[in-house]
Each structure stands twice: as structure tokens, then as C-alpha cells.
N, C-alpha and C positions, 0 to 999 in steps of 0.2 A: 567306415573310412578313417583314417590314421590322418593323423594334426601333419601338416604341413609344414617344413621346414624353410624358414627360410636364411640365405649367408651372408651374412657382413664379413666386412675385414677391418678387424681394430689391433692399433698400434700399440704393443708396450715397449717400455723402456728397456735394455737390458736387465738393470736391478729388478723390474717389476717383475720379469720374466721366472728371474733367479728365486726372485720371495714365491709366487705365486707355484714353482714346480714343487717347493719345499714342502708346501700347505697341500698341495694334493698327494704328495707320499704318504705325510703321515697320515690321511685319511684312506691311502690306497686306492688312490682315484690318479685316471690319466689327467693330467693337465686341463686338458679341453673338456671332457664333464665336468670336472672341479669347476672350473671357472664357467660354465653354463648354467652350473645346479645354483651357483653363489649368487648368479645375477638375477635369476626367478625367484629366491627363496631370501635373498639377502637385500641386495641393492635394489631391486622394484619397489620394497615395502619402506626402506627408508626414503627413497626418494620420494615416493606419496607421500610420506609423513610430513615432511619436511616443507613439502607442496601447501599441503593442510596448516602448517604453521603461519606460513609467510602470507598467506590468502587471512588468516584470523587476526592480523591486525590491526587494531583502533587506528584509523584516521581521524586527528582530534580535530573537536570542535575548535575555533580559537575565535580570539577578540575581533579580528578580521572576517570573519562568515558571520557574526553579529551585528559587526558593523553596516554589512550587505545586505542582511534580509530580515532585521529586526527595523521594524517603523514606526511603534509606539514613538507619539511624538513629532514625527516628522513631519511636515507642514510643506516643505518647499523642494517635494519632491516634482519633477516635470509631469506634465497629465500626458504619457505616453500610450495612447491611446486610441483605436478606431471608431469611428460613426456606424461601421456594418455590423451585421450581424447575420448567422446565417437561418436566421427566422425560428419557427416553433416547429417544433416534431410531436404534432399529435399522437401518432401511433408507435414512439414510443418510449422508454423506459430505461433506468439506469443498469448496468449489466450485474449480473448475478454474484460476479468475481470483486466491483468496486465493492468493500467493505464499508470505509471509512472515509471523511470529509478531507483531515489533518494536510494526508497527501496533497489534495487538491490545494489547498491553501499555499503552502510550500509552493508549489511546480508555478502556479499564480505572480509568487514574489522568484521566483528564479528567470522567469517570463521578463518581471520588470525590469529584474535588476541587468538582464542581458539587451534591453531598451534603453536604459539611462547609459549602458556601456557606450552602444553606438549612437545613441544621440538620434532614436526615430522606433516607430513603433512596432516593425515588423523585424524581424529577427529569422535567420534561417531555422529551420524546423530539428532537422539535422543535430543542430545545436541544441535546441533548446530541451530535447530531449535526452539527449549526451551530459545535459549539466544538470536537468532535474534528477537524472537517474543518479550523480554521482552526490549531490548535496542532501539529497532523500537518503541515501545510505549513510551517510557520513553524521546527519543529525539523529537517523535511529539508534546510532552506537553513541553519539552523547546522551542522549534519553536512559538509555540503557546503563550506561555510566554513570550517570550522575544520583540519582537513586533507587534505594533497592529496599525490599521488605515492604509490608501492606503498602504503605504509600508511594514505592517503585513505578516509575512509571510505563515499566515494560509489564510486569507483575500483574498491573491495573488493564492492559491491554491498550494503551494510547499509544503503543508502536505500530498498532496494527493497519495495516496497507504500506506501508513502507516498502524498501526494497528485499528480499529474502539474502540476510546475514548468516554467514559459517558458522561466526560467534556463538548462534541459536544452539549449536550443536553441545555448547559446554553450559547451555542455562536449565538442565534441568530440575534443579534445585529451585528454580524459579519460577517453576513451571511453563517449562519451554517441553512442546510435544513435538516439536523438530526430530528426528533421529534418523541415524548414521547410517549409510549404503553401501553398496559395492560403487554406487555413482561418482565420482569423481568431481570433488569440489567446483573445479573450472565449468562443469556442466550445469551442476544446480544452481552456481550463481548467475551463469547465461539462461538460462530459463528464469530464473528469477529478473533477471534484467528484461527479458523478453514481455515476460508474466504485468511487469509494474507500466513498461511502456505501452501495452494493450490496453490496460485496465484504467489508467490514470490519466499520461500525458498524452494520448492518441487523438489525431486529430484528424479526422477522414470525415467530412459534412456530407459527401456523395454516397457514404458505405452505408453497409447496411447496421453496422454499428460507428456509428459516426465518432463514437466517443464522448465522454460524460461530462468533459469543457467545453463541447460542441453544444453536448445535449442542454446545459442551463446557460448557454448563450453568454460566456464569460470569455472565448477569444474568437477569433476569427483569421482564417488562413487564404492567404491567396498562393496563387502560382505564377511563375514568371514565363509559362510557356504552357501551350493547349493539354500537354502530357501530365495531368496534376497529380497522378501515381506515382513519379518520379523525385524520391525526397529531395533531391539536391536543389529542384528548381520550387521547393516548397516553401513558404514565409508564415510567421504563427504574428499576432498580436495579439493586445488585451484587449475587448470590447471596455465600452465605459461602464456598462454592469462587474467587468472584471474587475477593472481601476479601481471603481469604488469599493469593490470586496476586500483587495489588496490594502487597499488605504486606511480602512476602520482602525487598522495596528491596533488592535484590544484580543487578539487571540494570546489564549492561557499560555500554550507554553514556547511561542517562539515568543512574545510582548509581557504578559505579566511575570513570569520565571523570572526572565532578565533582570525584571523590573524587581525583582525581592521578594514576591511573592513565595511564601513556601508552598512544597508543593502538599502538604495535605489540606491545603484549603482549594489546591486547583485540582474540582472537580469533573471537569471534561473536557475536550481537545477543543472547544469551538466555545466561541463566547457570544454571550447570549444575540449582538446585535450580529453576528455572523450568521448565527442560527435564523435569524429573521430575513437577513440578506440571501441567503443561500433558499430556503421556503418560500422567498418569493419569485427567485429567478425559477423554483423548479415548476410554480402554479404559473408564470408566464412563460416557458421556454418546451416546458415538458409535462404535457397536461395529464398524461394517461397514467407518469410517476405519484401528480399530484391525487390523483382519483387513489390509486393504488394504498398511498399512504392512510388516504380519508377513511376507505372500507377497513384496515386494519385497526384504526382507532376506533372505528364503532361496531367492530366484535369484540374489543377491550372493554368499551364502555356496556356494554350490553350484555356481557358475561360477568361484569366486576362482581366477587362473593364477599367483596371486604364485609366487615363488622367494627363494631366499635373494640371488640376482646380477639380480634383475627390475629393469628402469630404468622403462619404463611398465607398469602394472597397474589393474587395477578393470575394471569393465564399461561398455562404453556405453548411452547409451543406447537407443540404435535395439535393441543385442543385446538388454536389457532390455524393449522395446516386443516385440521379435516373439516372446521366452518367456510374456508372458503373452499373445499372442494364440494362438501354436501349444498351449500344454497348459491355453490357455480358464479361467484361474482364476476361481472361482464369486465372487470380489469383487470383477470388473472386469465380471461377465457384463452388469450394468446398462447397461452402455459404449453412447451409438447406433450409434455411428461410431467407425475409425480415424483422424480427425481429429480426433475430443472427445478419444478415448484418447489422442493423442499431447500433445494439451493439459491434460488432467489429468496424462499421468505427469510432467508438465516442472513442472506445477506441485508435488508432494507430493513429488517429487526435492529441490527448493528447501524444502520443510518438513522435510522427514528431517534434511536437513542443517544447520536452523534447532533443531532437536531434538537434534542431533549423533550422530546414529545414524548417516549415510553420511558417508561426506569423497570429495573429490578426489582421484583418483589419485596414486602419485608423481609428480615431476615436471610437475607440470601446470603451463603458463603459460595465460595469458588470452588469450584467440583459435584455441586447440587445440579439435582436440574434446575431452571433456569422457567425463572415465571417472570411475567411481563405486565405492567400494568399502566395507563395513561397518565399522565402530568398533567398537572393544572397546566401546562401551557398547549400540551396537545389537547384536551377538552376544549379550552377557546380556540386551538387552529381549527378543529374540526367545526364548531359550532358556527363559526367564518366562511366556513366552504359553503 
């Protein structure tokens, strides 16, 4: 079958007309193929480019988004805040796709700060995901800006959950493993907007994935009318487990950064009373995450080969993939497949370690495989359980 043609009618000027018949003589082309062949092979590819430019640039951070979601300090903020909660989900578990805590923290204080705007605690939905999606993007690209090399902290991976940037496309040198498509920017960033509001800010307590602000009982959403699929008539707030998460203001790099800390001493996105606050909402809110966590530190602990003269040590993961498929642990049993399984343990590997319960083996550089081992602090959470 032959491509389809379809006719528009476009206007030129008489001079355009005059330039344009000149340009196709000397190529000895009629007119109208000339100017066909020029807008397929000429003016489409500039115009993407150009596209791709204007979408690549930095929205700065400034003293005013500091002012707004930085709280180190702060004492006399309002306790905008609810009494409900939409109770515990025993059966089940944080989604395969959440990577990382950082987000959540963020979307938590974009939550507030859209509560102190109006002066009460519930806030339309609509909203509040409209402003986490665009303040999430806009602080990955200060991250990303502000330093670079071993102690970068894009480099380090403490961007990661954030919203998916174009920018990514020019960080190879950084090791950004983003790369370029026939896909057209406008799309990967809607997907990516789509991808962060699913993952992150989603708030559905009746779904089947309720969402991971749901899931550790850090907000609470009502509706304004019996249709509560309906965003517009949807309301988000912060439970008082949230408020109090918000409030610690001792996270590394929206609180101590600010604060002067440099950044090769700030070693993880979550500080350590966050990491305590967030492990507890997940052992009272989300029991089957907290099981999940436990049986992963006691294949850590129960494989460790360290030595007093060990160079590399910890577990990999694949080792870790096939102990809990060989002795079938009853908190992975839900698993469909060993392709979900390998994509959930990569992802709550990435949380443990956002929680500071596992670290990197010794010796680990970036591009190795990737060995795992428990922290004195995951040894006493587990020994807790």
C-alpha cells in the first residue's frame, strides 16, 4: 500500500514565492517538490531540535522555593494536619517502580506548604500533584547543578525517583544511561510525569495499589461527593504521622545543604531520625513491606563471608534473588513472576539502603557488580523485629 497523501493550503508572500522558485531552478526541481522535499528533510528536523532545546532548560532553584520547603528550624509552622488515617494494609507492599524515599519527602512538604497557603489541611488533589510533579523536577535539576564529580549528587544517584529530565539526555559523561529516541521529548516527559505521579504522589486508599503515601499512612484523602475516582472532587492532607515526618527538618539535602553542610559529608538523602520515622510508619502501616525487609536482612546476615583481611564482601544480588526463590519466603510468595521478583528486589535494595539498613560492599566502585551488606543499624532493626 502507498503512504497517503494528505493537502493543506499554505500562504506565501509574493517575495517568498519569488525566493523559493529561484531555489528550486537551480536544483531543477518544480517548485512544489522543492518545497515538499525541504520541509521533510529540512524544516521538521530543525523544528525538533529546537523543540528539544527549549524543553532542556534549567528552571532555577531560587531563595524563594527555600524559603517554602526548607524547615530546618522552623518551630511556628501551623499543625495542618488530620486525625484519620486510612488504617494498615496488611497484604500489602511498597510498588516495585518506588525506588527511593527523597521524593516522598519533597511531595510531603509541597503537601504543607499548599496547607499553610490556604489556611486548612486538605488541599485539592489535582493540585497537589500538579505542584509536587513541577517542584520535584525543578529541585532534580538543582541537584544536578549544583555539584558534579565523585561527590555530585546526581553522579551518587540521590536524584533518583524524581521526575525523568531531558537534561539526562546530555549527562553522559556522568553517567546518565538515559538515551536518545525517535520518541519525541513532549512524550518521554508525559510519561515521565505520568510514571512519578503513579509511583509517588498517588493517592487511591480503595485501589488496588493505593499508593506508597497511603501505604505508610502519611496522608489522607477525602472526597467531596460519593464518585471518589473523580479528581476534581478529590482532597489530600497530611496525617499527623505525615506532619511529624515533615517537621523533623533534619533531611541532608533539602535542610542540612542549605544549612552549609558540604556535600561530601552528606552521605544519604534521608537522615537518620527520618530513616527511624519512615521504618516505623512502614512496621505500623505496612506489615508485609516490614516482613519483606526483615527476611532480606537475615539472608545478609546469614550469608555475610566478611573476614578480618576480606577486600570485597556483601552479597549480590542475583545470590540474594535465588535464596529467596530456593527456601520460597512466605513474603515474597505473592511475587507473579521472576521478572516482577527481580524488579521489586532491585527496587526495596534501593530503599533499604535509603533507610541505611544495607550499604555497598567494601570496595565498591560504580560500574562493578554491586554487593550488599547489613549496617549495624539494620542488624538491631532486624534483631527488633
Amino acid at each position: 500500500m502507498g503512504v497517503k497523501d494528505n493537502q493543506r493550503m499554505i500562504h506565501f508572500s509574493d517575495a517568498d514565492i519569488d525566493k523559493l522558485e529561484d531555489l528550486a531552478k537551480e536544483k531543477g526541481e518544480r517548485i512544489e517538490d522543492y518545497v515538499a522535499n525541504m520541509i521533510h528533510s529540512k524544516l521538521i528536523p530543525l523544528l525538533e531540535k529546537q523543540t528539544e532545546e527549549v524543553r532542556t532548560e534549567i528552571k532555577r532553584w531560587t531563595d524563594r522555593d527555600w524559603n517554602t520547603f526548607f524547615i530546618g528550624g522552623k518551630v511556628n509552622i501551623p499543625d495542618h494536619s488530620v486525625e484519620q488515617t486510612h488504617g494498615k494494609y496488611p497484604g500489602k507492599w511498597v510498588n516495585g517502580h518506588t525506588n527511593h524515599f527523597l521524593p516522598l519527602i519533597m511531595s510531603l512538604r509541597v503537601l504543607l506548604s499548599l496547607s499553610r497557603e490556604r489556611g486548612q489541611p486538605y488541599v485539592p488533589y489535582d493540585e497537589f500533584i500538579s505542584r509536587a510533579y513541577d517542584v520535584g523536577l525543578k529541585f532534580k535539576h538543582h541537584l544536578i547543578e549544583m555539584e558534579e564529580g565523585k561527590d555530585g549528587f546526581y553522579e551518587r544517584g540521590f536524584t533518583g525517583g524524581f521526575p525523568w529530565s531531558s537534561i539526562e539526555l546530555e549527562l553522559s559523561h556522568r553517567g546518565s544511561t538515559v538515551r536518545k529516541t525517535n520518541t519525541p521529548i513532549a512524550s518521554r516527559e508525559k510519561r515521565g510525569q505520568e510514571a512519578f505521579n503513579q509511583y509517588y504522589t498517588s493517592v487511591k486508599p480503595d485501589s488496588t495499589y493505593p499508593g506508597v503515601l497511603v501505604l505508610l499512612g502519611l496522608v489522607h484523602l477525602k472526597s467531596e461527593t460519593s464518585s471518589s475516582w473523580r479528581i476534581r472532587d478529590r482532597s489530600v492532607a497530611l496525617t499527623k504521622q505525615g506532619y511529624e515526618l515533615v517537621m523533623l527538618g533534619s533531611n541532608p539535602l533539602l535542610d542540612a545543604y542549605h544549612q552549609g553542610t558540604p556535600s561530601h559529608r552528606i552521605k544519604n538523602t534521608l537522615s537518620t531520625k527520618e530513616q527511624h520515622m519512615i521504618l516505623n510508619a512502614i512496621a505500623d502501616n505496612c506489615p508485609l513491606e516490614a516482613e519483606r525487609i526483615s527476611d532480606i536482612l537475615a539472608i545478609l546476615q546469614n550469608n555475610d563471608s566478611a573476614t578480618s583481611d576480606s577486600r570485597y564482601w556483601g552479597l549480590g544480588r542475583r545470590a540474594i534473588f535465588e535464596e529467596i526463590s530456593k527456601f520460597e519466603f512466605k513474603s515474597f510468595t505473592d511475587t507473579r513472576s521472576p521478572q516482577t521478583l527481580n524488579k521489586e528486589l532491585s527496587a526495596i535494595l534501593s530503599r533499604m539502603q535509603d533507610l541505611g539498613l544495607i550499604s555497598q560492599g567494601a570496595e565498591y566502585v560504580s560500574g562493578q557488580k554491586k554487593r550488599f551488606s547489613c549496617t549495624s543499624g539494620g542488624e538491631e532493626w532486624h534483631q527488633r523485629r
